[in-house]
N, C-alpha and C positions, 0 to 999 in steps of 0.2 A: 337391507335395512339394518339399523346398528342396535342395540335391543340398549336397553336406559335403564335403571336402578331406579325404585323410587328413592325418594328422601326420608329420612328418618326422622319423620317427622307425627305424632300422633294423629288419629281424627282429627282432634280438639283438641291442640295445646292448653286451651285455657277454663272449659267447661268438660264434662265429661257426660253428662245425663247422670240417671240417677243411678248410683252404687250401693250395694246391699253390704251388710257385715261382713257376710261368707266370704262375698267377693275383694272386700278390700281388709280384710286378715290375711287373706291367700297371698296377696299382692305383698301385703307387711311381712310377712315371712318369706317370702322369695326376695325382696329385693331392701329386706332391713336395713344392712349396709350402706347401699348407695342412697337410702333415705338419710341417716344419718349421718354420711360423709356430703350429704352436700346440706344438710342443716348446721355441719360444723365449718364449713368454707362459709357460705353467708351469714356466719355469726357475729357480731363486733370482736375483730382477734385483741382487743382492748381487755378482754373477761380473763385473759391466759387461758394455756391449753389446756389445763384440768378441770377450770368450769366449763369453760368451752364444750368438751367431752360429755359431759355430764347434763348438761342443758341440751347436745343435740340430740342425746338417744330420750332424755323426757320429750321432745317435740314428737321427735319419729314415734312414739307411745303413743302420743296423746291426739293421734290424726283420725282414727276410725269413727265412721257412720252411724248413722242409726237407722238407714231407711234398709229394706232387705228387698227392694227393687232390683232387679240384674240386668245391663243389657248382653247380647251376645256379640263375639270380637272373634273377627280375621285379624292377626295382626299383619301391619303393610312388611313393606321387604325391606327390614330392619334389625332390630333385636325382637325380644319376645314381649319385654316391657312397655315397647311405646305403643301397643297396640292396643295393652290392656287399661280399661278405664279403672279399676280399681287399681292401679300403679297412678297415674294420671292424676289423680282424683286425691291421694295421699299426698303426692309430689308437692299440689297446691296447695295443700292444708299446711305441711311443711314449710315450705317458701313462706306462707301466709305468716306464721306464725313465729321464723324467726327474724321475721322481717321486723316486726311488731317491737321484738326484743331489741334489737337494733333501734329501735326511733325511742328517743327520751321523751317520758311522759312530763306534762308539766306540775312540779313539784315532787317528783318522783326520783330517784338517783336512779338511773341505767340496773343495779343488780336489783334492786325491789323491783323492775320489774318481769323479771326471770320466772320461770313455771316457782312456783312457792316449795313443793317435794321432787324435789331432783333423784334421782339412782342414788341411794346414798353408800357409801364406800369409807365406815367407817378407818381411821389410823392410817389410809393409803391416801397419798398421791398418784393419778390415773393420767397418764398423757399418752398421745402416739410417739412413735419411733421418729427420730430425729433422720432428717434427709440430708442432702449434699448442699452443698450452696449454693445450685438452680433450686431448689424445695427454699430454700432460705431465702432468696430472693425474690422469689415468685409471694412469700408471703409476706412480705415487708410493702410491695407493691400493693397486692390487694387490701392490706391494712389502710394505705391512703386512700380506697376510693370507699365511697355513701354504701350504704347498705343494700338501695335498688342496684347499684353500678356492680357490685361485686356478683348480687344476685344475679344480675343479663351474663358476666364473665362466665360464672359457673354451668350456668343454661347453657349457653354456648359449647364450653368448653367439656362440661360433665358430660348433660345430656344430647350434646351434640344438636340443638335446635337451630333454626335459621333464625333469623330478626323476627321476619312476622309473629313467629311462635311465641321467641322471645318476650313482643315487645304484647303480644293479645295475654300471654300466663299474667306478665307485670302489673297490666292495668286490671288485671282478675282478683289480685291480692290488695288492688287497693295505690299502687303505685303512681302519683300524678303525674309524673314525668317519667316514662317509660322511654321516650326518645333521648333523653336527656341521659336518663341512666347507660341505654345502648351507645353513647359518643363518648360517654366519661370510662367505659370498659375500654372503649380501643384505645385507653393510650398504656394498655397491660397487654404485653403478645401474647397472641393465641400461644399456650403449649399443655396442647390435652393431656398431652402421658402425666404432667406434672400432676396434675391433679387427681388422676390416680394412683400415686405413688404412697408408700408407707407413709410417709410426712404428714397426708390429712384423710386418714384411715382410723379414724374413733371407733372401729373395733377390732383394732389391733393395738394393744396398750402396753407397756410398760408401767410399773406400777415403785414405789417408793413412800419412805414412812413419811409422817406428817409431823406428829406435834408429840412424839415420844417423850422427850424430857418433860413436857408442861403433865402429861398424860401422870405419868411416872408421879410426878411428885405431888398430886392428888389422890391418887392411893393409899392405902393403908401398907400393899408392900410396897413401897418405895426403895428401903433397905435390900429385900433381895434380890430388886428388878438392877440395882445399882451393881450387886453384885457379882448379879448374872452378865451384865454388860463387861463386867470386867475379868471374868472368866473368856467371854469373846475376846475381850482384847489380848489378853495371853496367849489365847490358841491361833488368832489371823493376823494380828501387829504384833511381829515377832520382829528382832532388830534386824536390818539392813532390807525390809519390806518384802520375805520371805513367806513363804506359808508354815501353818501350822500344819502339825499332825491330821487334823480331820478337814483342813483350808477353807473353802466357805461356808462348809456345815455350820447348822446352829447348835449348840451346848445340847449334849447327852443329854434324855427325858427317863431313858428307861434301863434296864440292866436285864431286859428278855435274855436270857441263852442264844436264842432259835436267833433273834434281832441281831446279837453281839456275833453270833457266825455268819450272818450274811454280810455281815460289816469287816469280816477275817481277809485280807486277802490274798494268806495261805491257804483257804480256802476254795477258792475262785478253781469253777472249772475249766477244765487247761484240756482241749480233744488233741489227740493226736495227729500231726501233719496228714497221717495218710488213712484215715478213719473212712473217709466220706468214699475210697474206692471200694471197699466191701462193704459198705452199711446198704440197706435197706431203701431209707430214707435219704434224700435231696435236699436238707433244710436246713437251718442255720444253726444245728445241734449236731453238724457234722462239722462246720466250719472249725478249722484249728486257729488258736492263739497268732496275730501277728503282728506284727512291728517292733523298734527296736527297744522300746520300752516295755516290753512285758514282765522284764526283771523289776522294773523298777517298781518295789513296795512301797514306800512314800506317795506315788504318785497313785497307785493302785487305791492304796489306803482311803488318799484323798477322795475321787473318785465314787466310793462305795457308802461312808460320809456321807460326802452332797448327797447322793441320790434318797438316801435313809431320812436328812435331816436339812433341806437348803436352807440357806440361812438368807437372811434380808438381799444380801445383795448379791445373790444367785439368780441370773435369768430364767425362769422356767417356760418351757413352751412343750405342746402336747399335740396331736392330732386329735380330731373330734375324737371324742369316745373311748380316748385310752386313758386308763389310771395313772397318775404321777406316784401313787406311793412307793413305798420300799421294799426291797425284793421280799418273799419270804423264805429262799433260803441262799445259801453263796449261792450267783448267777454265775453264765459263762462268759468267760474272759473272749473276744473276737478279735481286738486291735489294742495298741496301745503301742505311740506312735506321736511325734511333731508334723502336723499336717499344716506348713504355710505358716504364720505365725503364732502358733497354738499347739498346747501338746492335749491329744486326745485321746481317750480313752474309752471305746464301743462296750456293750455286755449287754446279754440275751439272758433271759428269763424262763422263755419258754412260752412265754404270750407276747413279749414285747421287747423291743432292740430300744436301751438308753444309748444317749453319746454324754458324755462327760465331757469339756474343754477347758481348757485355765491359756491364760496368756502366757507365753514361755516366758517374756523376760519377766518373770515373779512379778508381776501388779496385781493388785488384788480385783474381785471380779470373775465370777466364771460363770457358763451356761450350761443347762440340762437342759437335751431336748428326747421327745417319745414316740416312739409309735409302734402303732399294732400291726404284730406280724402272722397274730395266728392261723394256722394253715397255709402259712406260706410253703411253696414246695416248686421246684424245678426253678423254671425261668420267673417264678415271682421270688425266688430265696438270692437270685442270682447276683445282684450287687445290695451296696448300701452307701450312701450320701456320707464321706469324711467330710467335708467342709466345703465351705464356697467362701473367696476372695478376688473381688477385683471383677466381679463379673463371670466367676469363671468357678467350676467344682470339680470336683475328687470324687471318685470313688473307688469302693473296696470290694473287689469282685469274689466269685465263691471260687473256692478251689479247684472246683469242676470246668470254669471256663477258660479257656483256650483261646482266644484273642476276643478286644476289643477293637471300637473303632466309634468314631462320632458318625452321624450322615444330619444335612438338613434338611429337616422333610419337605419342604416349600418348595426345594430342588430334585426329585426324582428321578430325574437324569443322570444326576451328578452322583459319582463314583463315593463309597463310604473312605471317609480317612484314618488309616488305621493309629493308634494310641498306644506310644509305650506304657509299660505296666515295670512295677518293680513291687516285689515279694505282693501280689495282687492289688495295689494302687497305681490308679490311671494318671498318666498325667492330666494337667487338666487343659476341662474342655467348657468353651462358652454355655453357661448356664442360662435359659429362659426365665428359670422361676422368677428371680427379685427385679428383673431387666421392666424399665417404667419405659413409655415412650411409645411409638407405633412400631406393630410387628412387622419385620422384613424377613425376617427368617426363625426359624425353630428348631434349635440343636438336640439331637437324640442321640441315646448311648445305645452302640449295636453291640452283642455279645454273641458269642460263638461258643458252642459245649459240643460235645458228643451228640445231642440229640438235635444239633443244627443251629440255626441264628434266632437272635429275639429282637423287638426293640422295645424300650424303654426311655422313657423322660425324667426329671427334674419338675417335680409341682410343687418345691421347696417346703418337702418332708424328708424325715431318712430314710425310707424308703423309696426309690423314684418306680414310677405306675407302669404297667405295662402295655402295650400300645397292640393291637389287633385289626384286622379288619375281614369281614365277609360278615355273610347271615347270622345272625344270633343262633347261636348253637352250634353250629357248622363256622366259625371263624376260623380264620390261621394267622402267621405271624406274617408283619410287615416286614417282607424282602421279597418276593416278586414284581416286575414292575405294574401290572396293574393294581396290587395292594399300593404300592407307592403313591404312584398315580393318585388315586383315589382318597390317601390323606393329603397331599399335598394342597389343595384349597381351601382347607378344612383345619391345617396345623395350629397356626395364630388359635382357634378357637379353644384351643388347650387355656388359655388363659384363664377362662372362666371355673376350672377347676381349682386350682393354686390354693393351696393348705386346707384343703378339704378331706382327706384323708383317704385320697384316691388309690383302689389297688391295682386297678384295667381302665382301660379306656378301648370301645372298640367303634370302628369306625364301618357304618353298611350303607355302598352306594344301593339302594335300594327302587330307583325310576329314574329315567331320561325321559322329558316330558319337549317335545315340539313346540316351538311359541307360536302365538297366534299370528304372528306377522312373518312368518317365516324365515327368522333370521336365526334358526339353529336349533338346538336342544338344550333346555334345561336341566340341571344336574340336580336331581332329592338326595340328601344324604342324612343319614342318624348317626347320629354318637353318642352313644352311654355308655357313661362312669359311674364302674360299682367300686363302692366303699367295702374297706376292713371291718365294719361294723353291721355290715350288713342296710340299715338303713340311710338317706340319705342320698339314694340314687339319683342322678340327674342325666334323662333322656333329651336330646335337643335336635331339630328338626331345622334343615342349613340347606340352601336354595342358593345355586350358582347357573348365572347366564355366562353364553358363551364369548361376551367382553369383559365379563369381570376376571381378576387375578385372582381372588378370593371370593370362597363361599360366607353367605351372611345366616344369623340364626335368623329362622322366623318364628321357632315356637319352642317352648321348652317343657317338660312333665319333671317333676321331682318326687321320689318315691310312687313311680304309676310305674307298669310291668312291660309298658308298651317296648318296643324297640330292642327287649331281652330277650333269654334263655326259654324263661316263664309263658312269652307273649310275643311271637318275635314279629309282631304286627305294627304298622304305624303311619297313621294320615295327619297331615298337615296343607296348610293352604295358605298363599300369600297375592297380595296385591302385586300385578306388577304392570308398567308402563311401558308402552311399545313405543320403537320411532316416532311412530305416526302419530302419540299423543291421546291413542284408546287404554282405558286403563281395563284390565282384566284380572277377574279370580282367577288363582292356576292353584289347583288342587291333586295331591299325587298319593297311593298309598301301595303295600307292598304289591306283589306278582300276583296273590292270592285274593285280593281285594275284586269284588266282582263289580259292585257299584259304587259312585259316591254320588249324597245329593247335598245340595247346601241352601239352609232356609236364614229369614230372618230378611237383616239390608240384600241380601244377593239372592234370588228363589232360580235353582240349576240343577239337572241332576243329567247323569250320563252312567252307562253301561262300560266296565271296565275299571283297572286305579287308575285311571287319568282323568281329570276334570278341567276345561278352560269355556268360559263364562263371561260375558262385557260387564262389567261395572264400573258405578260412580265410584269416584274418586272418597275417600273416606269410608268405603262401604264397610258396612260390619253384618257377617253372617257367621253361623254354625254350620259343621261338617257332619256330616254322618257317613258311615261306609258298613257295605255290608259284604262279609267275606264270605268265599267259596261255598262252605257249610253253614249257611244262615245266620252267623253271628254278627251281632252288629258290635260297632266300633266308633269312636269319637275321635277329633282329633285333636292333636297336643295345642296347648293355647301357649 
């Protein structure tokens, strides 16, 4: 018999039962984002992208309950969200509500009727990162279709729903013509990745001034705002479109000492080539000076500027939790170098690795990006992210490594490819992090030291995370082949990490569970990413039959201890469908798990981590397990 997937499809597309606070706050914070990126796809793009932005996160705010009712959720063999009715239950109030916005009242203009207090953002302009011209086209299309029609496209295409779902949410929010909407969507091709791409990601913004001159000249300074501006013009519009001495720094505020020597950069710590063979320590404060710009003081200068003082039209971006300010004293110089169209220039603090970049051919424009390194040591100090172009990134390896090479992890079999390097930068190698579109493969950076091989990814921070797999606590690195093996169905799911400010990722084949119809074994797998900041963990619980190519998430925990160091325990349970068209709980938890029972829509229980149970289609039940030493345990929703 051939074992089937279900569909990805909730209980109740379009009713949920009753949802409590708790329960649908939990849901708003886990899945903020794709609330808001799809309250900004079904908005009238007639609003432009800054109201847009701004009207969908007021929606996605303004969705929560008031009933403290909960029911209990299996979720099916999907994501972790369709399972859950307070995601479900938001989703509609969502869709509800920008729908609303969408439909002109009579005698009303389309903006009166917008939420009345929006996120306000005084002196900026907020929009997302501009796409390629599929993201361009794609929205030009959806701007010609009705407001239901866009709303079935995104359904579709976002939440991955089939028609029925589609067309029962539609007529849930009030829709008359759900069929109607569903015919006027197909004449826009399906293309999912687009839709999650940077392009309509309203919390990931770019930012720009507004109404500075009108601002300026209702003031009482107007005079020194006038003058200030032209002090900028001196130092960045310099003749023949060069930079100034501090480049897109904003105009000196202070005359600190301590400020004016971090800003030195005859100051700038410079380690010696061969420091890191007798040190002590493994860490980015052994790394010496490299690339062919580290002479260059102009550039240096610039550099130290921005970071102290960005000015308007300096990109800054950060990992969660790490501070943008300015160093407090000269930092250490790591790179400085043209990486691809850009000259860069890396520096270490001692908590955190900046990158500086300006465009080589002198345009004005340049990007600061952060991240936390603290206690980074060995194979987590081991490279850092120069840049990404074309698809494709750079990095800059520690002194201590002794070859690289890409592998894809989807491919286990297939032989690692080794990476020329010049003065410790790799050539480059296909990047995952920014790549939109369905996963077919997953490029990893392998590195080679003294103390053996590592792997690591790109989650499009400077830092790239570290990659593991076995029991929590007892892990090792991904290069034997059943580590391989065992990320390989599991890789794509890196995705769901991307600029979270990941430092590991460890991957624990933790049961092989028998299907009830006898067509093989199924595969339980955990994945937890721990963050640089400590909090922010995200545990996820992934169920592969032995037809599919890929494991699918069925549950996820976000700061819960399960599937770690702390707790290296973890039960999950997912609906799944036989040939034969019996739907069944399959429920799995570690080696040490003596029972599991499961109450609620499914009433099951069995001796052992293995659990399989007939049930209805849509069933929703709770997990319990109780381990070796009497403790009990829930499982991840």
């Amino acid at each position: 018999m051939q074992s089937q997937h279900v569909s990805q499809r909730p209980p109740s597309a379009g009713g949920t039962g009753p949802v409590g606070v708790e329960q649908a706050e939990a849901a708003l914070v886990e899945h903020y984002p794709r609330l808001v990126r799809l309250a900004y796809l079904v908005l009238p793009p007639g609003l432009g992208r800054g109201r847009r932005v701004l009207t969908a996160h007021a929606l996605a705010q303004r969705a929560l309950p008031r009933s403290r009712k909960l029911p209990s959720v299996v979720p099916a063999q999907a994501s972790g969200r369709e399972g859950d009715p307070g995601y479900a239950y938001l989703r509609e109030r969502v869709l509800r509500t920008a729908l609303e916005a969408a439909r002109p009242r009579k005698g009303l203009p389309r903006l009166a009727q917008l939420p009345p207090s929006l996120p306000q953002v005084w002196g900026l302009r907020l929009f997302p990162r501009s796409g390629g011209a599929d993201e361009l086209a794609l929205e030009q299309r959806l701007s010609g279709l009705s407001g239901p029609a866009r709303a079935a496209y995104v359904l579709r295409g976002l939440e991955r729903l089939p028609d029925p779902d589609v067309r029962e949410l539609l007529e849930a929010v009030g829709v008359t013509d759900p069929g109607g909407a569903l015919a006027s969507a197909n004449s826009v091709p399906a293309q999912p990745g687009l839709l999650s791409s940077p392009e309509f990601d309203p919390c990931s913004l770019q930012a720009r001034p507004t109404d500075l001159v009108r601002r300026r000249q209702h003031t009482k300074a107007a005079l020194a705002a006038a003058a200030a501006l032209a002090v900028c013009g001196v130092l960045v519009a310099l003749p023949g479109g060069g930079w100034g001495p501090d480049g897109a720094a904003a105009p000196a505020y202070a005359g600190n000492p301590a400020a004016e020597a971090a800003l030195d950069p005859g100051r700038l710590t410079r380690i010696p080539a061969d420091a890191w063979r007798t040190s002590a320590r493994t860490d980015f404060s052994v790394w010496p000076a490299r690339g062919p710009l580290t002479g260059d003081q102009a550039l240096l200068r610039r550099a130290l500027a921005v970071w102290a003082r960005p000015g308007e039209t300096v990109r800054v971006s950060a990992t969660p939790g790490t501070q943008t300010g300015g160093p407090a004293g000269p930092p250490q110089l790591l790179y400085a170098g043209t990486v691809d169209a850009a000259r860069v220039v890396i520096l270490y603090d001692g908590l955190r690795v900046a990158r500086y970049a300006e465009p080589k051919d002198g345009t004005q424009g340049a990007a600061l990006d952060f991240a936390r390194v603290d206690g980074a040591t060995g194979a987590g100090a081991s490279a850092l992210v120069l840049g990404r172009s074309d698809g494709n990134v750079r990095y800059l390896t520690a002194p201590w490594v002794t070859g690289a090479a890409q592998r894809d992890l989807t491919k286990p079999d297939a032989a690692a490819v080794p990476l020329t390097r010049a003065d410790g930068v790799t050539a480059p190698l296909a990047g995952p992090a920014l790549r939109s579109g369905a996963c077919a493969s997953w490029t990893a950076l392998q590195l080679t030291d003294a103390s053996g091989t590592h792997l690591a990814t790109d989650l499009g921070e400077l830092v790239p995370a570290r990659l593991t797999a076995g029991r929590p606590g007892a892990a090792g690195e991904v290069t034997g082949a059943q580590a391989l093996r065992t990320w390989a169905p599991f890789a794509c799911s890196l995705a769901a990490e991307r600029s979270a400010g990941i430092r590991s990722v460890n991957a624990w084949a933790y049961a092989e569970q028998p299907l009830p119809d006898g067509s093989g074994s199924g595969t339980w797998v955990c994945t937890r990413a721990e963050t640089w900041r400590g909090d922010g963990t995200a545990a996820l619980a992934l169920f592969r039959t032995p037809g599919g190519a890929a494991g699918t998430v069925v549950a996820k925990g976000t700061d819960v201890p399960a599937c770690g160091p702390r707790d290296p325990h973890v039960l999950a349970g997912v609906l799944w469908k036989s040939a034969a068209g019996s739907w069944y709980l399959l429920a799995a938890g570690g080696r040490d798990t003596a029972s599991i029972g499961a109450s609620g829509g499914v009433t099951a229980s069995g001796r052992g981590p293995l659990l399989a149970a007939k049930a209805a289609q849509g069933a929703r039940a709770d997990l319990t397990g109780t381990l070796a030493d009497g403790r009990t345990i829930s499982g991840l929703h």
